[in-house]
N, C-alpha and C positions, 0 to 999 in steps of 0.2 A: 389830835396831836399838835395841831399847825399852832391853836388856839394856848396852849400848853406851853408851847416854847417861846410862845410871842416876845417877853419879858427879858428871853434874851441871855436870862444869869444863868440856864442851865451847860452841864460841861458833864459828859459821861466817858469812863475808861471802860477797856474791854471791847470793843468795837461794838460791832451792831447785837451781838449777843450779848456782852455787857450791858449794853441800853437796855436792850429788851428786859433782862433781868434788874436790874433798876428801877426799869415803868412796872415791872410789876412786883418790887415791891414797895410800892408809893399809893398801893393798893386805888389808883385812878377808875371812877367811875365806870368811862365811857373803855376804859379799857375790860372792864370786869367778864363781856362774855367771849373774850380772849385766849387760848392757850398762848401758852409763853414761843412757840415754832412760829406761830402766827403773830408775835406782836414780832416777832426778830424779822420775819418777812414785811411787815407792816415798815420797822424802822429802815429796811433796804431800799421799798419803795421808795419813802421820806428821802433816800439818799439820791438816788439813782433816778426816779422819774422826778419827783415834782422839786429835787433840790431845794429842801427846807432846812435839810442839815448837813452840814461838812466835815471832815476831818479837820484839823487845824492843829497843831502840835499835839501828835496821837490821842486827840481827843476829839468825840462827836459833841462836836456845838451844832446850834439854830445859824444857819449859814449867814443872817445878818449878825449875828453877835461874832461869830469867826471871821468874818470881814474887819468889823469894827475893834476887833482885837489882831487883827496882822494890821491894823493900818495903825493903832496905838504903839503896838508894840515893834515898830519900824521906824515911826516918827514919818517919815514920807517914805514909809515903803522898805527902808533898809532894814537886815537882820540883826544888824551890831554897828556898835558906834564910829568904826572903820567904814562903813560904807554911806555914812548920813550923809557925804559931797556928791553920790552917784547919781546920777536923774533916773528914775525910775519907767520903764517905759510903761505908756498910758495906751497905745491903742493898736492896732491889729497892720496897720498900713506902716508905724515905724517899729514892729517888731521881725516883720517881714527884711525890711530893710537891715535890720540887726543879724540876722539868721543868716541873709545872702554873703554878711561882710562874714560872718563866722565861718561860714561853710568856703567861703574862699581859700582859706589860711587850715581849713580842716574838710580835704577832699574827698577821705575814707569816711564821711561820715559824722555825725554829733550824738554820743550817747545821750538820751532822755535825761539818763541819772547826774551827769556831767554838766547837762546844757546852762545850764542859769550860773556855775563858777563859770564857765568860757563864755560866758554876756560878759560876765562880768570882768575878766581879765583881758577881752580882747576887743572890748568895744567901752567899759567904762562904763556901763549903767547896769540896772537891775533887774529883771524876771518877775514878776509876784502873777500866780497863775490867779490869784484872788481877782486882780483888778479887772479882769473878764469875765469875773462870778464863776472863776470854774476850780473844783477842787486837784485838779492834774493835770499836768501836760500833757497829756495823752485826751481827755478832754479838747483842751485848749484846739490839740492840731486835729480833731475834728471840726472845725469852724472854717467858712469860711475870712477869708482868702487861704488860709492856710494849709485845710482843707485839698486845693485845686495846685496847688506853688509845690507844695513838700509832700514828698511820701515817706510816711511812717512807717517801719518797719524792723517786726520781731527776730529776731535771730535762736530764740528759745531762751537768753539767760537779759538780753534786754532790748528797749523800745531804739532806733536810729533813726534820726531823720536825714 
């Protein structure tokens, strides 16, 4: 599969069932002694263990082509031409820093869903979970430092850090 997507220009709707329904019907070789359960399990792996594909605007791309297309289509990272002035933050020690200033000004907590507009409004710069090769925030604050600094936490309707 890895061999397959190398190239880069593949983009599938439908999620990981989508795909699967897609790979097979592209009628692929190495897929042939396949059930189609098995190849949607197959493309979950691809998502979830070895991170060869991503979501990227409710599409599964080859997670380098989804990189290479949020970094195109940002210009440095921004979503819209309103935020091309913003610096985008690049690493794990000043996004900590960003988060501490956020969470100052917001003591009840920072909705997941929220967090990257209040970077952005309350700190001037950008979020892009890509730039840490990850497809979620939720990902993301798996990691250290982030990881040990902030506790995420469900409430049943969303993620707070």
């Amino acid at each position: 599969l890895k061999e397959f997507l190398e190239d880069g220009a593949h983009a599938f709707a439908g999620g990981r069932y989508g795909m699967a329904r897609e790979l097979v019907s592209r009628n692929l070789s190495f897929l042939e002694p396949y059930a189609l359960g098995e190849i949607c399990h197959i493309v979950q792996l691809a998502i979830q263990q070895r991170k060869i594909i991503a979501y990227h605007k409710k599409m599964l791309k080859p997670m380098q082509g989804a990189m290479v297309l949020a970094e195109a289509n940002s210009g440095n990272g921004a979503s819209n031409a309103a935020d091309s002035n913003l610096e985008e933050i690049r690493d794990l020690l000043q996004l900590c820093k960003v988060l501490f200033k956020t969470l100052r000004k917001n003591s009840q907590g920072i909705r997941l869903d929220r967090m990257k507009q209040m970077i952005k409004e309350e700190c001037s710069c950008r979020l892009n979970e890509m730039a840490f090769k990850c497809t979620k925030l939720t990902e993301l604050f798996r990691q250290e430092p982030l990881k040990s600094t902030f506790t995420l936490e469900n409430d049943g309707k969303a993620f707070y850090v």
